[in-house]
C-alpha positions in Angstrom: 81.6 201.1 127.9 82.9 204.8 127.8 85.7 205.2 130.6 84.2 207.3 133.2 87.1 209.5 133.8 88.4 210.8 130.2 86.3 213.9 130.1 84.3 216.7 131.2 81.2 215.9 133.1 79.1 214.5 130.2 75.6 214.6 132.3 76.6 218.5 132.6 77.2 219.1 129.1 74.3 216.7 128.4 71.7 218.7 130.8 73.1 222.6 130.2 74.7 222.5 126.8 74.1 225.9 125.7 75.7 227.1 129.1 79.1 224.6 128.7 78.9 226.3 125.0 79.0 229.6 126.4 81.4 229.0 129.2 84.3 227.4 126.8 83.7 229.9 124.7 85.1 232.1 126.8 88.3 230.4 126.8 88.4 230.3 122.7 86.5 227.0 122.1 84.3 226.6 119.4 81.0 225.9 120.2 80.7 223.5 117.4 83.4 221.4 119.6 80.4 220.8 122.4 78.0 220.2 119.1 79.9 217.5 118.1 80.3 215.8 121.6 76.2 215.8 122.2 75.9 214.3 118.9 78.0 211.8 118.7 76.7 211.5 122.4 73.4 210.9 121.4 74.0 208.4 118.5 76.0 206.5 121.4 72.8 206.2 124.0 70.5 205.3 121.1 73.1 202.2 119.9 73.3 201.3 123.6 69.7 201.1 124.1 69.6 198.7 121.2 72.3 196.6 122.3 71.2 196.5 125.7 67.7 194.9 124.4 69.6 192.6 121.9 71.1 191.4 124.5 67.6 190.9 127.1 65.9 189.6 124.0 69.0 186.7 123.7 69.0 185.9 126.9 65.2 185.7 127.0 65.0 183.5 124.2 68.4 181.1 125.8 66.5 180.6 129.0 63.2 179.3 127.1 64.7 176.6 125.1 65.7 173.6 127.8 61.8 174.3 127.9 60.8 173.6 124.1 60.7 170.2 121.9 63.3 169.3 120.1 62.1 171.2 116.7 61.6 174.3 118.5 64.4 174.3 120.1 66.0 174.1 116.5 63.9 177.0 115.5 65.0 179.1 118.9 68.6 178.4 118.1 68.6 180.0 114.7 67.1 183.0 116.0 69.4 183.2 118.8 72.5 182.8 116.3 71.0 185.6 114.1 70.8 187.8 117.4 74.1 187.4 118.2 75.3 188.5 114.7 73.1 191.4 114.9 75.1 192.0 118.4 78.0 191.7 117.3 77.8 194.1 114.9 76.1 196.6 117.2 78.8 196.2 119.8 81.2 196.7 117.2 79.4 200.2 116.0 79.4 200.8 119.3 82.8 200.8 120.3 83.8 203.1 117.8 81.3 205.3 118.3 82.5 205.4 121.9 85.7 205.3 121.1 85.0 209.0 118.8 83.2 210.5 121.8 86.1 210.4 124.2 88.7 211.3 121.8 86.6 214.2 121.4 85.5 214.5 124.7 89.4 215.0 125.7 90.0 218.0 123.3 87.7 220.3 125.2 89.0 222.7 127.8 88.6 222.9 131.3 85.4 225.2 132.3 86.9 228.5 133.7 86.0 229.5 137.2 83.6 232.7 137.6 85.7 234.3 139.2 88.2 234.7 136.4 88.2 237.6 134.1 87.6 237.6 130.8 89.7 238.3 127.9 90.9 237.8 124.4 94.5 237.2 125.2 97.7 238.2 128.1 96.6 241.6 127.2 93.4 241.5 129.0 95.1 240.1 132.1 95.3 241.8 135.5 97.9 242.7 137.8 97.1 241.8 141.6 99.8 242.8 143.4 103.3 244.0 142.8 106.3 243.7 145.4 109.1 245.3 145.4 110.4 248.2 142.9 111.8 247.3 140.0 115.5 247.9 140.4 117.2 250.6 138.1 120.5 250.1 138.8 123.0 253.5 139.0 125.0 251.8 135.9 124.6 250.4 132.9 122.8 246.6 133.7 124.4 243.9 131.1 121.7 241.1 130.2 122.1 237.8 131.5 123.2 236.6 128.2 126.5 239.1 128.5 126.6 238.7 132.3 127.2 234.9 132.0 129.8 234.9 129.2 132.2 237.2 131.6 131.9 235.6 134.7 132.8 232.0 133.1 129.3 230.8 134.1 127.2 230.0 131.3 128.5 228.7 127.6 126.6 229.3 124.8 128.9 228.3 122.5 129.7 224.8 123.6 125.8 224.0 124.6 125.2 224.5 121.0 127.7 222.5 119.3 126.5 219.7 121.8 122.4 219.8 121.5 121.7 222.5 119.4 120.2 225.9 119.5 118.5 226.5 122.0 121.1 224.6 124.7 123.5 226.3 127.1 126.1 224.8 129.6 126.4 225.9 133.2 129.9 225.5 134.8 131.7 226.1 138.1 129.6 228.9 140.2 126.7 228.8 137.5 126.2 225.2 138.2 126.8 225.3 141.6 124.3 228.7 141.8 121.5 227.0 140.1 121.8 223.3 142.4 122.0 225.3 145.6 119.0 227.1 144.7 116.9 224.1 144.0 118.1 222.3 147.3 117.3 225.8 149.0 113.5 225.9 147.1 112.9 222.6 148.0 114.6 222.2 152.0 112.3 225.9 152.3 108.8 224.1 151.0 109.4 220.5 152.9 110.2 222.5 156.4 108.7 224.8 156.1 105.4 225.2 153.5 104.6 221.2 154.2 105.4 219.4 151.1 106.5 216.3 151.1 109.7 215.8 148.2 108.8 213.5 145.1 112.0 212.3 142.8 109.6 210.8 140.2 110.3 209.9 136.8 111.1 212.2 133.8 109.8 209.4 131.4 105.8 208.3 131.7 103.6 206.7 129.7 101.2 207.8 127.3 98.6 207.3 129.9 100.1 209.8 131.8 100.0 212.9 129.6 96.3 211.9 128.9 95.5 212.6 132.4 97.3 215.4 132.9 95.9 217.0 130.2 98.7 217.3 127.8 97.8 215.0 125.2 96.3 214.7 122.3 96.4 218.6 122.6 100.0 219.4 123.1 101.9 216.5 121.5 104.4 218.4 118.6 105.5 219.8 121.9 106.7 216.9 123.6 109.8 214.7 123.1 108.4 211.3 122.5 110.6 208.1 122.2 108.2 205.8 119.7 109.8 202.4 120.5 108.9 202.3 123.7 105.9 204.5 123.4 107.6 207.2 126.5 107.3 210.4 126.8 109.7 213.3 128.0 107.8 215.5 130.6 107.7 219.1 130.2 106.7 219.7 133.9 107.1 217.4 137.1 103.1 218.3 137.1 102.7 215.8 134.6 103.7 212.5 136.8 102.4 214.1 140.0 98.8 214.2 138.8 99.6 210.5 137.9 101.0 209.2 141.3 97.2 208.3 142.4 95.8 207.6 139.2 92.5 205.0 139.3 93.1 205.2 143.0 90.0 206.0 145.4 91.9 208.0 148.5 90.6 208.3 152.1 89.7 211.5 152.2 91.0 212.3 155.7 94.0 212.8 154.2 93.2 215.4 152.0 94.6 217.8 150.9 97.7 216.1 150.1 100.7 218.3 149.1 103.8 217.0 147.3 106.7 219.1 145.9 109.3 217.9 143.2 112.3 218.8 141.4 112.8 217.7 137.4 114.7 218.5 134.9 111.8 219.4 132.1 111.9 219.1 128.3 109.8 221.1 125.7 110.6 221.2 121.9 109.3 224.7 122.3 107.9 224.6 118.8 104.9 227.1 119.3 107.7 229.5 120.6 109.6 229.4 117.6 111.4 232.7 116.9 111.0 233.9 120.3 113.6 234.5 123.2 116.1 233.5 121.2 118.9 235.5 123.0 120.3 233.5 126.5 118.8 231.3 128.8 114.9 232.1 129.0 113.6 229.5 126.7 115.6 226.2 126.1 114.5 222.8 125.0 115.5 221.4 128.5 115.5 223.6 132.0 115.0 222.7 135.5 112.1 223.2 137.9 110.8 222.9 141.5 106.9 222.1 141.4 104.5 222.2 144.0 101.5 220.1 143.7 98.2 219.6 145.6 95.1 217.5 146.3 92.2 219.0 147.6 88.5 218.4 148.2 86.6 220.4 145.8 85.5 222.9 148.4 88.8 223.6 149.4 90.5 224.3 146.5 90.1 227.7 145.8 91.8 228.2 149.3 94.6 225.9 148.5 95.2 228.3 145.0 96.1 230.9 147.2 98.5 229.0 149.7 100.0 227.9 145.9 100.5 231.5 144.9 101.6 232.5 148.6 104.2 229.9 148.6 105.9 231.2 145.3 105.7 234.6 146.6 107.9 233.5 150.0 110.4 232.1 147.4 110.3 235.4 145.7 110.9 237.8 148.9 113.1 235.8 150.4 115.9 235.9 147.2 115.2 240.1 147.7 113.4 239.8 144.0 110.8 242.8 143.0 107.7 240.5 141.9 104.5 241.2 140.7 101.2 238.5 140.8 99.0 238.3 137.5 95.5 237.0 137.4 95.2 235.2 133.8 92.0 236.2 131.9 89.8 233.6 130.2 91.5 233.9 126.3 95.1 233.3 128.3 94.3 230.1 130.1 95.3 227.2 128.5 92.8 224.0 128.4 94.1 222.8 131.7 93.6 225.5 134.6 90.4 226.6 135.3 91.7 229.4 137.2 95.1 230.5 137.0 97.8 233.5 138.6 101.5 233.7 137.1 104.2 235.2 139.1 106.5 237.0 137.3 110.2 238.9 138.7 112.0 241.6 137.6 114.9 241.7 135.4 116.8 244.9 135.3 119.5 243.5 132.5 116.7 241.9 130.5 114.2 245.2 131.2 111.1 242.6 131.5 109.3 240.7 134.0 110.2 237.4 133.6 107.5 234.5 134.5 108.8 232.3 137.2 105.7 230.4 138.2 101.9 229.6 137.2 100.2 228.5 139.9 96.8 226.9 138.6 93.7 225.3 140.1 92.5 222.5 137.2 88.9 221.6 139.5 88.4 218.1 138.9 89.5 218.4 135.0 92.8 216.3 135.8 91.2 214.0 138.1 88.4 213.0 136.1 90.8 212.3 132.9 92.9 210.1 135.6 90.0 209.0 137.6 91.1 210.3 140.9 88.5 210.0 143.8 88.0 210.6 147.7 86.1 208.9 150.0 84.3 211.7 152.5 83.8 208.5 155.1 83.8 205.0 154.8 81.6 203.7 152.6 80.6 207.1 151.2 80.0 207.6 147.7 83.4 208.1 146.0 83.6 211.8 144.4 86.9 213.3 142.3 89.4 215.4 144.1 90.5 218.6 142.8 94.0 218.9 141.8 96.2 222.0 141.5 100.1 222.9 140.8 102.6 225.9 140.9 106.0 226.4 139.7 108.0 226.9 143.1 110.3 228.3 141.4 111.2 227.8 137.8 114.5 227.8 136.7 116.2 229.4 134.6 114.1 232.4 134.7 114.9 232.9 138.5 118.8 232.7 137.5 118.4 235.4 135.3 116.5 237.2 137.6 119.4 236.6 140.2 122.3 237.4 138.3 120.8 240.7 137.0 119.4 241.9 140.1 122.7 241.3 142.3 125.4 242.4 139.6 127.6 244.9 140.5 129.7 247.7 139.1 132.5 245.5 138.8 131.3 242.8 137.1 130.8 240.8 139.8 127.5 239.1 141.5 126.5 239.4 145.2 124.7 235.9 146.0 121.4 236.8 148.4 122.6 235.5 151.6 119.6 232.6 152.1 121.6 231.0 149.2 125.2 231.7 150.4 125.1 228.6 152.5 124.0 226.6 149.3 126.6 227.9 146.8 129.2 228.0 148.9 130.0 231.7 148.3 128.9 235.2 148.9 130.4 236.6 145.8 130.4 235.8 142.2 133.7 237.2 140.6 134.8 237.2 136.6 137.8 234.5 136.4 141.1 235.3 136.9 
């Protein structure tokens, strides 16, 4: 049988087709995509139907011959042999025929949330809120990628000969800058925002990925070992979702909240040509997710606390930050609903995106059959799962680093991270 949990609702695309065809549409699917899913849908119920009276009509037939005389039962036999060749080929029809509908079935999008605007692309989407002004320093600001370079913090050079392009090496304060302010991010959302801290594996299996959304879609993105069939994760989001996969949860304990640091891998390929200059886009950075697990009528809540967590992070380093709702033609196939957060970089001139907070619905749970249990014994339903970047790095370093340079050269550290780095000051080496 089909597995319950790779898809969309398939009674709802079943029952309001043209309406799933004009949602996704919104969010650039074809509606020939849903066209081929009823079809193949269809063909699928009718062979089902057949093998299911195959089947009646065998057993039917099994249960009458003890009954029979000895040349009936001979008779009986032979029709019973030629029913389960018949079957057999049926079944096997109709595995493959399922087998099409759910690779298809996992290729549509997530159906966006109303309250989402629509758009063709990041053009069309919509600033909230902006914090902060964006600084415009009395001198000259020097780019991150200049900045790093003089103060004997980040080498190019040497991450390149190493890995490739794309790669960068952080040494003495840099390093030491970048782990204080993950242990920061992640002591401030455990003490205080009520995560509990996941160390969970950079490696999953292909299973994984499925659920989370990220495959077959995204796969000439991700670094995939083919021996073992493991897959380098692009965002701690991606073993998260997987922590209570094909589990049934009591749903007194929702929502759940978890928070992890990775280091994250992306072969960047649908980038190519793009922030090629510094640190902003590199094959492997480091991140601090949140992640949460709702029931489905609190999840538009829980989107905010998301988006209000990565704002604390935000004010408290002194950054100027502005909150983006995404429109429709900007969401990905994941998110049903979606805000970025993106800081100001006065060397770089840009806003720099630092988290995406996103609400999937039950997309991700359905595709890792996640449920709840409302009470005991209570019908089991799927949660609603949701995850923001708390904060990204290296995005926030260069954010950092450009906001807090100085006249001299040098680079004031905020003073929630001076206990974390060790220093109030970064200097150029002597």
């Amino acid at each position: 049988m089909l597995a319950a949990a790779h898809m969309l609702d398939l009674r709802l695309i079943r029952e309001r087709t043209e309406w799933v065809k004009e949602q996704l549409a919104k969010v650039g699917c074809p509606g020939e995509d849903v066209d081929a899913v009823t079809a193949v849908d269809a063909r699928r119920r009718t062979l089902f139907q057949k093998v299911e009276a195959l089947r009646a009509r065998r057993s039917e037939i099994s249960r009458q011959i003890p009954k029979l005389s000895a040349e009936e039962r001979e008779t009986r036999k032979e029709e019973v042999r030629k029913l389960a060749a018949e079957l057999a080929a049926l079944e096997a029809e109709l595995a493959q025929v399922e087998q099409d509908l759910e690779s298809k079935l996992l290729l549509l999008p997530n159906l966006p949330d109303p309250s989402v605007p629509v758009g063709r692309d990041e053009r069309d989407n919509q600033i909230v809120r902006t914090v902060g002004e964006p600084l415009k320093p009395s001198f000259e600001p020097k780019p991150h990628w200049e900045l790093g370079p003089a103060l004997g913090i980040i080498d190019f050079e040497r991450g390149v000969k190493i890995a490739g392009s794309r790669f960068y090496i952080l040494q003495g304060w840099g390093a030491r800058l970048q782990r204080g302010l993950i242990t920061w991010m992640l002591d401030v959302h455990t003490k205080e925002h009520g995560y509990v801290e996941i160390y969970p594996p950079y490696l999953v299996k292909r299973d994984c990925l499925v659920g989370a959304g990220q495959l077959p879609r995204f796969a000439d993105n991700i670094y995939h070992d083919v021996e073992d069939d493991l897959w380098l994760i692009g965002t701690a989001e991606i073993p998260l979702t997987n922590l209570h996969r094909d589990e049934i949860l009591d749903g007194s304990r929702l929502p759940i909240s978890y928070v992890a640091y990775t280091a994250c891998f992306r072969r960047e390929k649908m980038s190519a040509g793009r922030d090629v200059r510094g640190i902003k886009r590199g094959h492997q950075f480091d991140k601090v997710e949140m992640y949460k697990l709702t029931a489905p009528e609190d999840s538009s809540a829980a989107l905010e606390q998301i988006v209000a967590d990565a704002e604390d992070i935000a004010r408290r380093l002194g950054l100027a930050y502005r909150v983006v709702l995404i429109c429709t033609g900007d969401l990905g196939a994941v998110a049903a609903k979606k805000y970025d957060l993106e800081v100001w970089a006065p060397g770089c001139a840009e806003w720099l995106e630092v988290s995406s907070c996103s609400n999937c619905t039950d997309y991700q749970a359905r595709r890792s059959n996640i449920r709840f249990r409302r009470a005991p014994g209570s019908k089991p339903e799927f949660v609603h799962t949701l995850n923001g970047s708390g904060l990204a790095l290296p995005r926030i370093m260069i954010a950092l680093l450009e906001t807090y340079q100085q006249p001299d050269g040098s680079v004031v550290i905020p003073e929630v991270l001076q206990p974390y780095v060790g220093t109030d000051r970064i200097g150029p080496p002597r």
